[in-house]
PyMOL Python script that loads the backbone (N, CA, C, O; Angstrom):
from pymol import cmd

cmd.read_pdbstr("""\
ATOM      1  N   UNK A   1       0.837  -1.172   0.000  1.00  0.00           N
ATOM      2  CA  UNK A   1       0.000   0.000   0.000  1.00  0.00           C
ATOM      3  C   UNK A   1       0.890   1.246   0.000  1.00  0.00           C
ATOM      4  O   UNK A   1       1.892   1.103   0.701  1.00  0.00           O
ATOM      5  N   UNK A   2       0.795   2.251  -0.515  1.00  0.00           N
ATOM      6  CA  UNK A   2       1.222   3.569  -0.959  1.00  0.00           C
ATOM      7  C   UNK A   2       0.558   4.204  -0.036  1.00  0.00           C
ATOM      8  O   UNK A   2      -0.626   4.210   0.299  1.00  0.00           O
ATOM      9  N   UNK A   3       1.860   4.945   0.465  1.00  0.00           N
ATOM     10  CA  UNK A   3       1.593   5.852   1.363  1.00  0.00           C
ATOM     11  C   UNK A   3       1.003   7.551   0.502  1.00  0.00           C
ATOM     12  O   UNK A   3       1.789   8.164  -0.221  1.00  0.00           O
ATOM     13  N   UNK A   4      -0.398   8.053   0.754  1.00  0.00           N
ATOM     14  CA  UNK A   4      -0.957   9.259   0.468  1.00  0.00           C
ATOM     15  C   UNK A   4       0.295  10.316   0.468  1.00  0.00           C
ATOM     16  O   UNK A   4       1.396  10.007   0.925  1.00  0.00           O
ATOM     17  N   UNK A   5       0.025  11.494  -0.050  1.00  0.00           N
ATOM     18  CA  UNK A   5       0.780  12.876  -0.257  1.00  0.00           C
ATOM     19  C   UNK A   5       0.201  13.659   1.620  1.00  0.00           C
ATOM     20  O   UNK A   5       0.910  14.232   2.447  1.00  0.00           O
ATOM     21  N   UNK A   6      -0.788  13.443   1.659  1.00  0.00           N
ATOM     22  CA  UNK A   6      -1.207  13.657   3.512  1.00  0.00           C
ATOM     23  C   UNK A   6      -0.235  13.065   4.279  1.00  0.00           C
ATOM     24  O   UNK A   6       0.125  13.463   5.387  1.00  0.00           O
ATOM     25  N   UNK A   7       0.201  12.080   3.664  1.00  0.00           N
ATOM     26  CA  UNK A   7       0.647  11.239   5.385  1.00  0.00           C
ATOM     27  C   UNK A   7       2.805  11.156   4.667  1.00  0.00           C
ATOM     28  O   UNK A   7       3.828  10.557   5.000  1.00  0.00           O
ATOM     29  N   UNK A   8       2.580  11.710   4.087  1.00  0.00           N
ATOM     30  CA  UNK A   8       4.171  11.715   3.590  1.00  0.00           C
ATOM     31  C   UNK A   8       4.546  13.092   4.054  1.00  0.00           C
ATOM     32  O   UNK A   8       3.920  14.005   3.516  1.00  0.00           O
ATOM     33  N   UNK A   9       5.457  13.421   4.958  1.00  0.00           N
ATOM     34  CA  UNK A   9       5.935  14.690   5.791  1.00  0.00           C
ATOM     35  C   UNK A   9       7.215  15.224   4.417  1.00  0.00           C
ATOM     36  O   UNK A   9       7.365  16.438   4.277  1.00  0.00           O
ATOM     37  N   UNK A  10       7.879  14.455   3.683  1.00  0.00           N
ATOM     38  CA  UNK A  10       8.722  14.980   2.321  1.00  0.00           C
ATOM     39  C   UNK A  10       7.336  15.695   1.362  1.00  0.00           C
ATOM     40  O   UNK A  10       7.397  16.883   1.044  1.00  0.00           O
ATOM     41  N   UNK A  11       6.462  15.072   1.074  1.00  0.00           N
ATOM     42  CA  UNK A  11       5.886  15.725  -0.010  1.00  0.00           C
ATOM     43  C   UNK A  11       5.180  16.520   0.688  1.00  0.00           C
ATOM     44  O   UNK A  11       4.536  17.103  -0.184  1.00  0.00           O
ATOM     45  N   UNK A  12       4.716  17.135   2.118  1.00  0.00           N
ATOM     46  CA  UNK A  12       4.172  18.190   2.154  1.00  0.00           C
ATOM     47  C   UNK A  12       5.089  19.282   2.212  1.00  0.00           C
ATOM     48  O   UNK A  12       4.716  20.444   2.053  1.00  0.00           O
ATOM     49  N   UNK A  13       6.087  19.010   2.399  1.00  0.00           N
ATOM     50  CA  UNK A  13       7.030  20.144   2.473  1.00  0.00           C
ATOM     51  C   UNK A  13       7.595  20.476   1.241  1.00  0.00           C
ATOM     52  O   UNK A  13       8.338  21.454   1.327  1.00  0.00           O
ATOM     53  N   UNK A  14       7.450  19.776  -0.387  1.00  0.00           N
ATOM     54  CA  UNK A  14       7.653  20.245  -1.399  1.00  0.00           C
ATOM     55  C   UNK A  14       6.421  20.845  -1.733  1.00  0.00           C
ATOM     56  O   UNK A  14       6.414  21.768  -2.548  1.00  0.00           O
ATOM     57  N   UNK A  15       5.277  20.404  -1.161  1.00  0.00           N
ATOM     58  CA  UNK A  15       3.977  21.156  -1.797  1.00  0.00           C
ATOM     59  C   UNK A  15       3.726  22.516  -1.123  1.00  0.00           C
ATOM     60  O   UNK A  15       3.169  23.493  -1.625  1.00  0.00           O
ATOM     61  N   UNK A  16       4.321  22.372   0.289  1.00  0.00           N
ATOM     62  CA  UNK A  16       4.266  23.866   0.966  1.00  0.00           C
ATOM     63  C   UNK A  16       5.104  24.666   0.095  1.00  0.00           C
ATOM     64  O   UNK A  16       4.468  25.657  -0.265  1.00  0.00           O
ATOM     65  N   UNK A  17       6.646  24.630  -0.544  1.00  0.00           N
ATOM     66  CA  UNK A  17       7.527  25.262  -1.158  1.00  0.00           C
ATOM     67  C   UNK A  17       6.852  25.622  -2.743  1.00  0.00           C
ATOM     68  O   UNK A  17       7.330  26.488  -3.476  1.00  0.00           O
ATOM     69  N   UNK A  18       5.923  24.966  -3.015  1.00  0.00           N
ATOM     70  CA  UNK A  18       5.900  25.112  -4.406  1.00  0.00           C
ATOM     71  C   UNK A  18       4.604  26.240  -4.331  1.00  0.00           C
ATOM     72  O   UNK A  18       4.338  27.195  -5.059  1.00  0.00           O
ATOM     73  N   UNK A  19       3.962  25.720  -3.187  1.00  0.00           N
ATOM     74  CA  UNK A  19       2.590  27.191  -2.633  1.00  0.00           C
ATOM     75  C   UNK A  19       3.386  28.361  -2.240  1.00  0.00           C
ATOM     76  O   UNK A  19       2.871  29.456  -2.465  1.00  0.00           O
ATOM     77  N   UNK A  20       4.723  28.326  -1.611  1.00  0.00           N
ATOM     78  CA  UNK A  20       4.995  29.454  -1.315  1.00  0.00           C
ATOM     79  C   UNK A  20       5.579  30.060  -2.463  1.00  0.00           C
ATOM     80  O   UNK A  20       5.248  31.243  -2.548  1.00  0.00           O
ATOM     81  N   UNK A  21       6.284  29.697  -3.321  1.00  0.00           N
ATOM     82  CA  UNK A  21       7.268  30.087  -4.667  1.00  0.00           C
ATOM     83  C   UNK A  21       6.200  30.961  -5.482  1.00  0.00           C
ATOM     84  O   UNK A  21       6.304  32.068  -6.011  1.00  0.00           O
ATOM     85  N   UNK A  22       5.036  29.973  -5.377  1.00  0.00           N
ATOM     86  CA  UNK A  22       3.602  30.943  -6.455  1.00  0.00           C
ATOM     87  C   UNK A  22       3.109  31.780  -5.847  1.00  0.00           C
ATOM     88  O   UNK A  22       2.742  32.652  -6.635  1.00  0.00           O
ATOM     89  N   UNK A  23       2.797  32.119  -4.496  1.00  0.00           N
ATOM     90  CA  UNK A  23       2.402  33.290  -3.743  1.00  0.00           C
ATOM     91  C   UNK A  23       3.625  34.223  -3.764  1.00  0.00           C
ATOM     92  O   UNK A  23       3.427  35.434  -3.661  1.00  0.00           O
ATOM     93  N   UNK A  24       5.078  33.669  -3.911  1.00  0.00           N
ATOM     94  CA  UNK A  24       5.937  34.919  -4.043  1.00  0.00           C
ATOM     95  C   UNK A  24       5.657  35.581  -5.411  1.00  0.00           C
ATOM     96  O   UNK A  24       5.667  36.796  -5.609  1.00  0.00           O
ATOM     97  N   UNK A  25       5.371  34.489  -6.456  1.00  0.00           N
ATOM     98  CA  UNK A  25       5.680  34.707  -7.308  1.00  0.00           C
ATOM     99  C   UNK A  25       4.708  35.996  -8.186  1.00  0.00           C
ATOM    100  O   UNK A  25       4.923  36.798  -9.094  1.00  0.00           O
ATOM    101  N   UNK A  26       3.330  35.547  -7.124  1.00  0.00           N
ATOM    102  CA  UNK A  26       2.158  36.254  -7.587  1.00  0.00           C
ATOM    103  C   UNK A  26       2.521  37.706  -7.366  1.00  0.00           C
ATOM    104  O   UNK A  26       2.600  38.540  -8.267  1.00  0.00           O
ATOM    105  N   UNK A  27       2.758  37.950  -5.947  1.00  0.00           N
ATOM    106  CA  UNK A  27       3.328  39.342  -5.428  1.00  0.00           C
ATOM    107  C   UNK A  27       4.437  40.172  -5.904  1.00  0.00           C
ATOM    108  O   UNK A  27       4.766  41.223  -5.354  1.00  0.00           O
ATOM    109  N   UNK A  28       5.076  39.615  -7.069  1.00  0.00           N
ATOM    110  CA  UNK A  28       5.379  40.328  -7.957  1.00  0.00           C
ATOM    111  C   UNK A  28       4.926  41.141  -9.150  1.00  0.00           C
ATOM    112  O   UNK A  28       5.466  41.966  -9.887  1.00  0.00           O
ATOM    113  N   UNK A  29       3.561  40.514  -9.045  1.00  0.00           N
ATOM    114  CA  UNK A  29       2.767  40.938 -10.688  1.00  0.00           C
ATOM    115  C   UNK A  29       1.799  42.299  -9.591  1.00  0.00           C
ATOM    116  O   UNK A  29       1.457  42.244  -8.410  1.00  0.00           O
ATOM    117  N   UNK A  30       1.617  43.401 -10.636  1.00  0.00           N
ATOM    118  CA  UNK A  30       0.754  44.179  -9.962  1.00  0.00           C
ATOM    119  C   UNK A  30      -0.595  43.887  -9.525  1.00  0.00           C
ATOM    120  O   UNK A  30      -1.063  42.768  -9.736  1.00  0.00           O
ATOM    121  N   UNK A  31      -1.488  45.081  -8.743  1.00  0.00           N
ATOM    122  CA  UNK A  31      -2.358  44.160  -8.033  1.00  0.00           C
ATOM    123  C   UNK A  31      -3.045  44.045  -9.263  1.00  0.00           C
ATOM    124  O   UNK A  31      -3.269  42.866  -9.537  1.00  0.00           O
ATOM    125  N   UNK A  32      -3.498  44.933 -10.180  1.00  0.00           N
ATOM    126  CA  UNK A  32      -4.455  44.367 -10.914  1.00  0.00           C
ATOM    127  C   UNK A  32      -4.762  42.711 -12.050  1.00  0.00           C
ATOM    128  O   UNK A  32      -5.643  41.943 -12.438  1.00  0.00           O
ATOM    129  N   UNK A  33      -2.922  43.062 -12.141  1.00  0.00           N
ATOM    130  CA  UNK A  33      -2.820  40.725 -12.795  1.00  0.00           C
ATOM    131  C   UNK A  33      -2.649  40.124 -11.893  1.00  0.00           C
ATOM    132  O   UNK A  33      -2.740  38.898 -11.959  1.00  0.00           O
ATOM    133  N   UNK A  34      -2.339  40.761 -10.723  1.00  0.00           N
ATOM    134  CA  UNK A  34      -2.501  39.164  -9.492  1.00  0.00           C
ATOM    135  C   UNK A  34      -3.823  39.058  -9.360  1.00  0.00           C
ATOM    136  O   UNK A  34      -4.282  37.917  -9.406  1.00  0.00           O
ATOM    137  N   UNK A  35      -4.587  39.995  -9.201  1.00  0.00           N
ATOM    138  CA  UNK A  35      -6.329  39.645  -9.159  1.00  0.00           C
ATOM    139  C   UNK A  35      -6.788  38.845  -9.832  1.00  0.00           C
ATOM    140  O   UNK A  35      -7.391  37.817  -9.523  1.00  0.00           O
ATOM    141  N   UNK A  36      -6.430  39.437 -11.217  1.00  0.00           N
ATOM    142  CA  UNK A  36      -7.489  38.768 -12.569  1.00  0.00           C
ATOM    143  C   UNK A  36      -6.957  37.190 -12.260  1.00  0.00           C
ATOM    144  O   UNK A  36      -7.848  36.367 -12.048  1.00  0.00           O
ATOM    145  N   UNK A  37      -5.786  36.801 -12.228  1.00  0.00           N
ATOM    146  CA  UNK A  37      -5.125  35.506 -12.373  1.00  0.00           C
ATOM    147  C   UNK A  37      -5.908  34.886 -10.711  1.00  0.00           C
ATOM    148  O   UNK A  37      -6.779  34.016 -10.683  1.00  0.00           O
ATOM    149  N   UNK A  38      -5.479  35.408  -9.776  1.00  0.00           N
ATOM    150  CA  UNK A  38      -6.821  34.776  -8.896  1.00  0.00           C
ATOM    151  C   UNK A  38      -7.993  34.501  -8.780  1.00  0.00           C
ATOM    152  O   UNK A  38      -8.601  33.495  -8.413  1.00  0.00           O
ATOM    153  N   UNK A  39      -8.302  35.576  -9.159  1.00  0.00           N
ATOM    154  CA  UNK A  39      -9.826  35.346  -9.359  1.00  0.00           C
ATOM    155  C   UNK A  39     -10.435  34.401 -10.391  1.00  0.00           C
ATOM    156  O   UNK A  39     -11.473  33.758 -10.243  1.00  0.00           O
ATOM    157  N   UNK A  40      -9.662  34.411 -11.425  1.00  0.00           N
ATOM    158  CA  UNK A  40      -9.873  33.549 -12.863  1.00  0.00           C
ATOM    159  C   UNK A  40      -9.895  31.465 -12.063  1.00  0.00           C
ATOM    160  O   UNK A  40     -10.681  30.518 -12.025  1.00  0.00           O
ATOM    161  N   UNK A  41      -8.493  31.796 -11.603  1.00  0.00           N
ATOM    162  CA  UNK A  41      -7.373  30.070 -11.684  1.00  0.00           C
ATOM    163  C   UNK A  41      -8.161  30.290 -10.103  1.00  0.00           C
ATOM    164  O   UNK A  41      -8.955  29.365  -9.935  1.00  0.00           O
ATOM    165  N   UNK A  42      -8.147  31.115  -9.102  1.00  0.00           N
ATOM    166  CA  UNK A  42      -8.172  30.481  -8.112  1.00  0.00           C
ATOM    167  C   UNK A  42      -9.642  30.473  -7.493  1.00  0.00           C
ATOM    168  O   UNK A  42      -9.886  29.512  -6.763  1.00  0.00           O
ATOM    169  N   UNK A  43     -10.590  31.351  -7.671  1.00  0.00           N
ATOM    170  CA  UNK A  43     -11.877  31.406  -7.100  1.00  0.00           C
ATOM    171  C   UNK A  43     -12.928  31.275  -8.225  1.00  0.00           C
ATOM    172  O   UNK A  43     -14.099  31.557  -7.972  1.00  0.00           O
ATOM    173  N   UNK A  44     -12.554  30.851  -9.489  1.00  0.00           N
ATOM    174  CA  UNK A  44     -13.267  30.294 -10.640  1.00  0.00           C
ATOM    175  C   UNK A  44     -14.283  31.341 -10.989  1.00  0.00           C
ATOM    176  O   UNK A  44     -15.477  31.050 -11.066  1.00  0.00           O
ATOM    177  N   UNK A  45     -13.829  32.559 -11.204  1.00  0.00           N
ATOM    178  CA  UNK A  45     -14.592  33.291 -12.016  1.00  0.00           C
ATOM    179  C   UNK A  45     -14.106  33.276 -13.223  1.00  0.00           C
ATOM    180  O   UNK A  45     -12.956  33.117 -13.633  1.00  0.00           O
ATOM    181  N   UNK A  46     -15.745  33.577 -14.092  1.00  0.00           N
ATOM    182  CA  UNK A  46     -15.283  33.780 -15.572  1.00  0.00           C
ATOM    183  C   UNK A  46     -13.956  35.146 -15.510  1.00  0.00           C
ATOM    184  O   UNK A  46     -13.675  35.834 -14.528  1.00  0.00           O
ATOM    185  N   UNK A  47     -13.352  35.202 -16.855  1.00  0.00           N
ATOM    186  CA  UNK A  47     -12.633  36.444 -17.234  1.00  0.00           C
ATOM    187  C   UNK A  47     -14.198  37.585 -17.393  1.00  0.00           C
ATOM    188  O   UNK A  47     -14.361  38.659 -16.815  1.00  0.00           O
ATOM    189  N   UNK A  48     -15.194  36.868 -18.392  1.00  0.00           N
ATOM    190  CA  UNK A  48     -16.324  38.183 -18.367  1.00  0.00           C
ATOM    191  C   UNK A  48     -16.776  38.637 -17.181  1.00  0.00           C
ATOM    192  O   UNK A  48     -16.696  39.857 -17.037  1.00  0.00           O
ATOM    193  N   UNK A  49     -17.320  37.886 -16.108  1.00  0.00           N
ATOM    194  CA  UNK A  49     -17.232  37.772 -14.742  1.00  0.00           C
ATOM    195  C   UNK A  49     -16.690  39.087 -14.111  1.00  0.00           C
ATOM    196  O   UNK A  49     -17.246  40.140 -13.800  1.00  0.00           O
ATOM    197  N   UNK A  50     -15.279  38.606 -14.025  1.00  0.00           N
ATOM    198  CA  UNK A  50     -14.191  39.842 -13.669  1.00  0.00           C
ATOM    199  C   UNK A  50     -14.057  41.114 -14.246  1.00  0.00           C
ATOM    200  O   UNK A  50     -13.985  42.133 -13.558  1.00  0.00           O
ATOM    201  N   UNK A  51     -14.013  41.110 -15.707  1.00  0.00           N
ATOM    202  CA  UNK A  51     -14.595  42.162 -16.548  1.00  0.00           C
ATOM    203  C   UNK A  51     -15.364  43.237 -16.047  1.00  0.00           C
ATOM    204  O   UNK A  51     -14.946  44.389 -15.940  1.00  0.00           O
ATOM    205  N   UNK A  52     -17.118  42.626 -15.572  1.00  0.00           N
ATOM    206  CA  UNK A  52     -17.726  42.940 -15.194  1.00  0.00           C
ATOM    207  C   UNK A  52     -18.040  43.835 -13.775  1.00  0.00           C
ATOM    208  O   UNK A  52     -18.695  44.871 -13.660  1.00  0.00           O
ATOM    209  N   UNK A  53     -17.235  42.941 -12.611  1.00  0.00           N
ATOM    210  CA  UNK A  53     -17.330  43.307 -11.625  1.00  0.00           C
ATOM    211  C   UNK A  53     -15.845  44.620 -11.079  1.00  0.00           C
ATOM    212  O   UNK A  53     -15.608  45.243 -10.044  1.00  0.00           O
ATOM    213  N   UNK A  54     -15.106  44.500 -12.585  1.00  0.00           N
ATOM    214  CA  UNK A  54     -14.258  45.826 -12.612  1.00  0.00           C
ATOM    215  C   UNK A  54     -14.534  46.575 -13.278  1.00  0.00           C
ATOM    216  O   UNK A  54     -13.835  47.579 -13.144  1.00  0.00           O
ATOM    217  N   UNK A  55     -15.634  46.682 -14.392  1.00  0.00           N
ATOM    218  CA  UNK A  55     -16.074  47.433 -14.983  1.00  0.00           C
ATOM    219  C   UNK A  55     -15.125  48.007 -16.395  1.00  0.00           C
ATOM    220  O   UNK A  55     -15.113  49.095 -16.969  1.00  0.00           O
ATOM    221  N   UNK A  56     -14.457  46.878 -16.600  1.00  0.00           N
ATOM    222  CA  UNK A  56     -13.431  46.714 -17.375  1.00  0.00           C
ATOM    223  C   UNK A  56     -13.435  46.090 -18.706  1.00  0.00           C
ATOM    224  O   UNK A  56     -14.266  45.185 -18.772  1.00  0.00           O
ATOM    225  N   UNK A  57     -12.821  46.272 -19.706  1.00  0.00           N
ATOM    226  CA  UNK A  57     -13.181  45.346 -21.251  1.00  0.00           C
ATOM    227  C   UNK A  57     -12.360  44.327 -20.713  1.00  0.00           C
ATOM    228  O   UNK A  57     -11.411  44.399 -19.932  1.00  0.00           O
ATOM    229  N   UNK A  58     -13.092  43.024 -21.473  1.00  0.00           N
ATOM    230  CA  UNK A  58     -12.788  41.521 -20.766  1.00  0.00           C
ATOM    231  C   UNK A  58     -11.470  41.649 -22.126  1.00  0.00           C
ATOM    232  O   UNK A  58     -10.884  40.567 -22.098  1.00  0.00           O
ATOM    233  N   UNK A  59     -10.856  42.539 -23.222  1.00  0.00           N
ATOM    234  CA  UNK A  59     -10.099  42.419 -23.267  1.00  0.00           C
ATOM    235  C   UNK A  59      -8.581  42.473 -22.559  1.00  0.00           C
ATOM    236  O   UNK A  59      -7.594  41.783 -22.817  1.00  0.00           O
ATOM    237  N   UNK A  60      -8.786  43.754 -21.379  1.00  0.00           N
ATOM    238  CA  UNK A  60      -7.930  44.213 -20.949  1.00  0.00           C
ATOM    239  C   UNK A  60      -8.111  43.529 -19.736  1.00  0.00           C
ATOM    240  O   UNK A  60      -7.570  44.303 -18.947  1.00  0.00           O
ATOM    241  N   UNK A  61      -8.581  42.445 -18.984  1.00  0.00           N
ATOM    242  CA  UNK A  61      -8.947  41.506 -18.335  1.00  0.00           C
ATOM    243  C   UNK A  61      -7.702  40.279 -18.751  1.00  0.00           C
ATOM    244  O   UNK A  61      -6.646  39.987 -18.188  1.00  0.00           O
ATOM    245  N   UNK A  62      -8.338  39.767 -19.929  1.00  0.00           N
ATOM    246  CA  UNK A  62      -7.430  38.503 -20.852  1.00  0.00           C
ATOM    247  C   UNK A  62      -6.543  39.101 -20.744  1.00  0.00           C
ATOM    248  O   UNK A  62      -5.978  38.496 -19.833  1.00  0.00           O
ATOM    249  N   UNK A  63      -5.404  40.572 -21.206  1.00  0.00           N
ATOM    250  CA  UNK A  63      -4.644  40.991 -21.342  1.00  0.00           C
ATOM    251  C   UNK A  63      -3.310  40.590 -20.155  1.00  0.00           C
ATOM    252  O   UNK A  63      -2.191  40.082 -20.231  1.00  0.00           O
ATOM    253  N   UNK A  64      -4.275  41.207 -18.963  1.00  0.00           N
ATOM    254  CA  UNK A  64      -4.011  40.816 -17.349  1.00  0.00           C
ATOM    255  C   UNK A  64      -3.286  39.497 -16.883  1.00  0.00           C
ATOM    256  O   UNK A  64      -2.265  39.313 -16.221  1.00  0.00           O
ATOM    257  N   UNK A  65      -4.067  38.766 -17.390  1.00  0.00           N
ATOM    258  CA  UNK A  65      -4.085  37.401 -16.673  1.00  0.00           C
ATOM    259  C   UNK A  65      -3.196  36.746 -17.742  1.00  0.00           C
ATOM    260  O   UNK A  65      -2.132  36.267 -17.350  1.00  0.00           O
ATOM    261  N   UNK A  66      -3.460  36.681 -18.854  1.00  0.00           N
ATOM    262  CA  UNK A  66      -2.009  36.456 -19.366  1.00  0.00           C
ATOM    263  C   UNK A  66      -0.775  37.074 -19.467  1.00  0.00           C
ATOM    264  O   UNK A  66       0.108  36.330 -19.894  1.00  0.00           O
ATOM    265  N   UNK A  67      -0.422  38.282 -19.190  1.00  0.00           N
ATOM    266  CA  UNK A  67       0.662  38.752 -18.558  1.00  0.00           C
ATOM    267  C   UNK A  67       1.370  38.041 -17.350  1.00  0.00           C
ATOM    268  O   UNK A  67       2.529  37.627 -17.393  1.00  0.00           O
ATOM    269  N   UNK A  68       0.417  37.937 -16.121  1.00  0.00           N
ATOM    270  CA  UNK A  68       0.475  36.934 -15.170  1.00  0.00           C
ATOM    271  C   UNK A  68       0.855  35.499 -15.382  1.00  0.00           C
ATOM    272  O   UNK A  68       1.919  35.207 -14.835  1.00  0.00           O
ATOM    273  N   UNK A  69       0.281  34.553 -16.016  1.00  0.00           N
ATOM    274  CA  UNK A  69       0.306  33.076 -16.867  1.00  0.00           C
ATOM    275  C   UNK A  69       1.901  33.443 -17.050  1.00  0.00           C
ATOM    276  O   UNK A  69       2.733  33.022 -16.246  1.00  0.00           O
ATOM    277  N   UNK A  70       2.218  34.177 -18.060  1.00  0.00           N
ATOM    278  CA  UNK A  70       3.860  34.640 -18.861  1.00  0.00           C
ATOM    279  C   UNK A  70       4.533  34.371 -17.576  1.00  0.00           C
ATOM    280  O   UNK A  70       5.113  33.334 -17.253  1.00  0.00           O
ATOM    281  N   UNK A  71       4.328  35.779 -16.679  1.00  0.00           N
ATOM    282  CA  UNK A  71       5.165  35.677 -15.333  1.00  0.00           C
ATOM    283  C   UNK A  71       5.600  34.375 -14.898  1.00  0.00           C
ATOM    284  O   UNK A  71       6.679  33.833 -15.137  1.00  0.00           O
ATOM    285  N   UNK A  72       4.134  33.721 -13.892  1.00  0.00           N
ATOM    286  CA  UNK A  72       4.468  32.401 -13.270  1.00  0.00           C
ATOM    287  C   UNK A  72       5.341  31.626 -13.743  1.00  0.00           C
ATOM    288  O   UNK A  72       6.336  31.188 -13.166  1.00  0.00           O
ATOM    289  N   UNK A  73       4.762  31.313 -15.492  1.00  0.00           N
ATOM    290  CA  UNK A  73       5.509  30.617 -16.345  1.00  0.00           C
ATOM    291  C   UNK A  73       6.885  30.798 -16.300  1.00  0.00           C
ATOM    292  O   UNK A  73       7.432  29.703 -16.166  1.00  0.00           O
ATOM    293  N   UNK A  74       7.664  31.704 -16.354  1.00  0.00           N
ATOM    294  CA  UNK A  74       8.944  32.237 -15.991  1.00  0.00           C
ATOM    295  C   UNK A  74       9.788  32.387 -14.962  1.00  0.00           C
ATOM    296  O   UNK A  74      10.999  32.178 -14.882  1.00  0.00           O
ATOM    297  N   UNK A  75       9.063  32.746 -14.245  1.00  0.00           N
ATOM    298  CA  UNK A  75       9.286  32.907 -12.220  1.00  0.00           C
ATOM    299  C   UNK A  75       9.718  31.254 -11.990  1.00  0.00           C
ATOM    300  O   UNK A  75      10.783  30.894 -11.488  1.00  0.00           O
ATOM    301  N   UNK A  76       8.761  30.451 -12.421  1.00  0.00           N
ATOM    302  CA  UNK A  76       8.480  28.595 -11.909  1.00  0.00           C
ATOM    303  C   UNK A  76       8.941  28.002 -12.533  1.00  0.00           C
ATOM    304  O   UNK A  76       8.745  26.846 -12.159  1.00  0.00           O
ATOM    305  N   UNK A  77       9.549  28.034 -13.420  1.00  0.00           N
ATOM    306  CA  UNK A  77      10.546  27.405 -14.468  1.00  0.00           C
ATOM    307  C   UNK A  77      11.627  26.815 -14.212  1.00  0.00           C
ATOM    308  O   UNK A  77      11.741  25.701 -14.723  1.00  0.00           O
ATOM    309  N   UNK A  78      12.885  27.372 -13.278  1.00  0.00           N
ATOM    310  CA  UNK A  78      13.448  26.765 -12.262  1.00  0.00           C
ATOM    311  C   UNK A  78      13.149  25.508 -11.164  1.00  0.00           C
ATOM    312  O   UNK A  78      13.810  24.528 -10.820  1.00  0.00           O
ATOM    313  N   UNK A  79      12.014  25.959 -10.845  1.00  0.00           N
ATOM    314  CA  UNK A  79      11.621  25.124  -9.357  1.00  0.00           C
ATOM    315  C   UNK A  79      11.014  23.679 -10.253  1.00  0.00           C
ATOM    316  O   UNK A  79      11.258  22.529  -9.889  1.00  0.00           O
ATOM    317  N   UNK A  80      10.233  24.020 -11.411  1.00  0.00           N
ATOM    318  CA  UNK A  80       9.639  23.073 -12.413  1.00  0.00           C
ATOM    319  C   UNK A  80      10.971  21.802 -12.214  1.00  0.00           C
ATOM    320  O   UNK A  80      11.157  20.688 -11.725  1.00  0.00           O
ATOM    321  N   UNK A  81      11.761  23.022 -13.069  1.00  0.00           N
ATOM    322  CA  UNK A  81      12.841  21.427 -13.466  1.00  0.00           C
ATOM    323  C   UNK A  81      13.649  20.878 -12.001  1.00  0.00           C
ATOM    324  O   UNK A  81      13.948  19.684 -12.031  1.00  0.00           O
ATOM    325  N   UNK A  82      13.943  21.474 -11.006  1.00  0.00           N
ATOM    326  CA  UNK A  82      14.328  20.891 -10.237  1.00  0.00           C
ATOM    327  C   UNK A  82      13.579  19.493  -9.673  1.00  0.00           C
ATOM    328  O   UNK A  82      13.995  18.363  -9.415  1.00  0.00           O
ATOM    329  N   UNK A  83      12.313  20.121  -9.615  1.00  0.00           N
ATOM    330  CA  UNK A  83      10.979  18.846  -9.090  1.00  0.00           C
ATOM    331  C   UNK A  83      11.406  17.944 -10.313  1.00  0.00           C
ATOM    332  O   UNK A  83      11.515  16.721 -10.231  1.00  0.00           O
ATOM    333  N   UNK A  84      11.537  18.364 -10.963  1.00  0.00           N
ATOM    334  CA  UNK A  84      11.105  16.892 -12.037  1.00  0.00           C
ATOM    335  C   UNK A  84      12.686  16.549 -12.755  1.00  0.00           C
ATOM    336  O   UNK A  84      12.909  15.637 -13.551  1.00  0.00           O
ATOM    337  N   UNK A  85      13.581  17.445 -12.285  1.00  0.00           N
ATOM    338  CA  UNK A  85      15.081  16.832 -12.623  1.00  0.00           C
ATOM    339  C   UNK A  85      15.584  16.578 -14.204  1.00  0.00           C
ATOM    340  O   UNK A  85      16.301  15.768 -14.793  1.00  0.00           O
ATOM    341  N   UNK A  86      14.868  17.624 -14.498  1.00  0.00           N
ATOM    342  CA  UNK A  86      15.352  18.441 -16.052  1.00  0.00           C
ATOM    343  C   UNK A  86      16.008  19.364 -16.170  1.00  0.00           C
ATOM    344  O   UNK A  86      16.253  19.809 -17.291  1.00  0.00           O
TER     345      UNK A  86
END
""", "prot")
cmd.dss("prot")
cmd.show_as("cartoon", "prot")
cmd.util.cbc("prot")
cmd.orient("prot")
């Protein structure tokens, strides 16, 4: 039997590092693409959604959040290959 990612004290401490790397990573992007990218990936609002409730074109919304996406993508790129030893 395989021991769960709960009951393994190594993998919570790579999953705590990899939560903290993306919360650093977020707090680099201004507030308005750390929002959109939260609100989008993390509290499952639409982009129109967000749009909306900023009163904003859901282009300059998309604009946001993929700026953000770019970031992470870049910021996590390092930590990526280390986890996976590429």
């Amino acid at each position: 039997m395989t021991e769960s990612n709960e009951d393994n004290p190594e993998m919570k401490l790579v999953q705590q590092e990899i939560w903290n790397e993306v919360f650093r990573a977020l707090d680099e992007l201004s507030e308005k693409q750390r929002t959109a990218f939260i609100q989008n990936e993390i509290e499952g609002k639409t982009l129109q959604q967000i749009a909306d409730e900023q009163n904003e074109n859901i282009k300059t919304i998309i604009s946001r959040k993929n700026y953000a996406v770019k970031h992470l993508r870049n910021r996590l790129d390092s930590l990526y290959r280390e986890i996976t030893n590429n």
